[in-house]
C-alpha positions in Angstrom: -121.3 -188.5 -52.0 -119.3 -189.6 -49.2 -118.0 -185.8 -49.1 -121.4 -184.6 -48.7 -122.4 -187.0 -46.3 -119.2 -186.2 -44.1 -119.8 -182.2 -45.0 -123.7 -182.2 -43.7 -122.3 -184.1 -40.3 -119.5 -181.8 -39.7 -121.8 -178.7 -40.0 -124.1 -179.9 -37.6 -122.5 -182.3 -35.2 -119.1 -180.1 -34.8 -120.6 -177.6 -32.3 -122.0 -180.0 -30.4 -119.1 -182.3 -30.4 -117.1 -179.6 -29.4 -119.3 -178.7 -26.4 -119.7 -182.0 -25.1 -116.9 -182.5 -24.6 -115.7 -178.7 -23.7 -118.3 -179.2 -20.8 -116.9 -182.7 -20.1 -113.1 -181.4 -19.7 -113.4 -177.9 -19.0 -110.2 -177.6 -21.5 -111.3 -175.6 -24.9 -107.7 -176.9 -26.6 -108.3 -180.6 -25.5 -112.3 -180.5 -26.4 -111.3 -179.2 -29.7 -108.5 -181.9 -30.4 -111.2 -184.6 -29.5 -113.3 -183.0 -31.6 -111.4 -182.9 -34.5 -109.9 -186.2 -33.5 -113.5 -187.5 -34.0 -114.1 -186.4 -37.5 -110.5 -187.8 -38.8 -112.1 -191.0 -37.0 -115.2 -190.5 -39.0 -113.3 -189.7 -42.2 -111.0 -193.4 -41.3 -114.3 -194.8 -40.8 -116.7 -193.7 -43.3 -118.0 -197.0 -44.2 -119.2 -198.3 -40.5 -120.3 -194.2 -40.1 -122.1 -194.6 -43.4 -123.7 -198.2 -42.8 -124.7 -197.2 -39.1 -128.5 -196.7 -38.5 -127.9 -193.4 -36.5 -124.7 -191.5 -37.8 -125.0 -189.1 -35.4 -125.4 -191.2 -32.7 -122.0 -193.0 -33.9 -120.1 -189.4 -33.6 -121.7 -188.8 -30.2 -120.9 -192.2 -29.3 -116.7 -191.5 -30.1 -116.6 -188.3 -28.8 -117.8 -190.3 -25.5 -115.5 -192.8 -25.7 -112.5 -190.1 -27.0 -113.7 -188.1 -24.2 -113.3 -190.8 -21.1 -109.9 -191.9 -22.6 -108.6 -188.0 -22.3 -110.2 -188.2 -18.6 -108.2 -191.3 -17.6 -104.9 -190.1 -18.7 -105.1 -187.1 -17.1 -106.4 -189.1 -13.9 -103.2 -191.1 -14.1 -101.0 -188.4 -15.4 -102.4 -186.4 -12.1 -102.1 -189.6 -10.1 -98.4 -189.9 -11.3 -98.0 -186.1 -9.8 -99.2 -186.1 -7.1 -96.5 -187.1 -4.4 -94.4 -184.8 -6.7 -97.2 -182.1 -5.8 -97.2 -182.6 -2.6 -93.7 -182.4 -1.9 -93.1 -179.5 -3.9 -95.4 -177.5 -1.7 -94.7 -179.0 1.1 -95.0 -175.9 3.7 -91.6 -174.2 5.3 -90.0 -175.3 2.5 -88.7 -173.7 -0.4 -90.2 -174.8 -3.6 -88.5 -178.4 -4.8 -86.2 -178.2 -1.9 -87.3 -181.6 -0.4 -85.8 -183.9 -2.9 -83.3 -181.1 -4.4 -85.3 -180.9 -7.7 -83.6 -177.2 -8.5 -80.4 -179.1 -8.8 -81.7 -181.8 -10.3 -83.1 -180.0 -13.4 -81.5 -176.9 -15.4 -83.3 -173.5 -14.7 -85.5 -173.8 -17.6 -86.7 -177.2 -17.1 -87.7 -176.0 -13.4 -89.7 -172.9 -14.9 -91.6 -174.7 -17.0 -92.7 -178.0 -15.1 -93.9 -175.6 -12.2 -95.8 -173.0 -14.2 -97.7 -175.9 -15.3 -97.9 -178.1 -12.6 -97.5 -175.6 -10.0 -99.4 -172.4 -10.5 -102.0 -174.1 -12.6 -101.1 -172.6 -16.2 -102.4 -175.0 -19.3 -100.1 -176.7 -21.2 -100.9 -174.2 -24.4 -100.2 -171.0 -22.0 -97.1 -172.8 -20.9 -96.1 -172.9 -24.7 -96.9 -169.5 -25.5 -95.0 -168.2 -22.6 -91.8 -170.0 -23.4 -92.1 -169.2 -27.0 -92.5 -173.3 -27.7 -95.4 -174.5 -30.3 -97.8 -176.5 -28.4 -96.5 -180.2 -29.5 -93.0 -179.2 -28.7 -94.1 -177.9 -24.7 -95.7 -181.3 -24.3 -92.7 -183.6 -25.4 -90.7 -181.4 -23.2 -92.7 -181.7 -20.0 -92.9 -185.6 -21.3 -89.0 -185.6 -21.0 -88.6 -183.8 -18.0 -91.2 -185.6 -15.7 -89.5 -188.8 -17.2 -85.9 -187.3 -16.2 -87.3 -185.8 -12.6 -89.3 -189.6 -12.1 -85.6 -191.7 -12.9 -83.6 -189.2 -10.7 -86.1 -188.8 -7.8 -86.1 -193.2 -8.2 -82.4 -193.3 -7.8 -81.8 -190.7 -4.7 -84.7 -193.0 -3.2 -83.1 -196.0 -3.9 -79.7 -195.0 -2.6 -82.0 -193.0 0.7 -80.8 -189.8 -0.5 -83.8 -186.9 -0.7 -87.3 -187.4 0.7 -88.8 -186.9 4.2 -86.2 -186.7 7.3 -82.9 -186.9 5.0 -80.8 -183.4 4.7 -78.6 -183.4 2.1 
């Protein structure tokens, strides 16, 4: 019973789940990871879905809400970038020369943190290009922004790096 119930929404509200919130990201991978994200939510919450007076209205109403929360973190994530942006293509410089960041990182760190952030490549390209599954490029961008934030902290703490300092 529940099955079918959870079977008949799937069917019809997946597509338009999906394109919501495609059209609402512009990422297929993300819109499709809210998407299923939604039905596991569904499938967690088959009572409320089932005692709800407009099921679909209840999916529509997640994939909103799942939808805004993937919009604010990759506002702050951007947010968080920015100055890190904007220094790296900084112009008359090399790339990543302001604060060092070449020496800060190994080579393959650098490669992959500026294919994504730099020349715009999604974080599933970035995977397949470095031969990475998709989960495994994301904790490894995670690690090396959290590296590149601590060190970049430090040499601007101790006035090394950053605008008008040579090193």
């Amino acid at each position: 019973m529940d099955e079918d119930f959870l079977r008949e929404l799937y069917m019809e509200m997946y597509p338009k789940l999906y394109q919501y919130a495609w059209v609402k990201l512009g990422d297929k991978q993300l819109a499709q990871e809210i998407t299923q994200d939604v039905f596991v939510l569904a499938l967690e919450k088959t009572d409320s879905l089932r005692q709800s007076p407009n099921p679909k209205g209840w999916l529509i109403k997640a994939a909103g809400y799942a939808v805004l929360h993937a919009q604010r973190a990759r506002s702050l994530a951007q947010a968080r970038l920015r100055p890190l942006e904007e220094d790296l293509a900084a112009p008359g410089r090399e790339e990543g020369e302001q604060y060092g960041l070449r020496e800060l990182m190994i080579r393959e760190d650098w490669r992959l943190l500026s294919s994504v952030y730099l020349e715009g490549r999604s974080i599933k390209e970035a995977a397949e290009l470095f031969g990475l599954n998709l989960e495994a490029c994301r904790k490894r961008l995670f690690r090396i922004k959290r590296r590149l934030r601590k060190k970049l902290g430090e040499d601007r703490k101790t006035g090394k790096g950053g605008e008008g300092h040579d090193r």
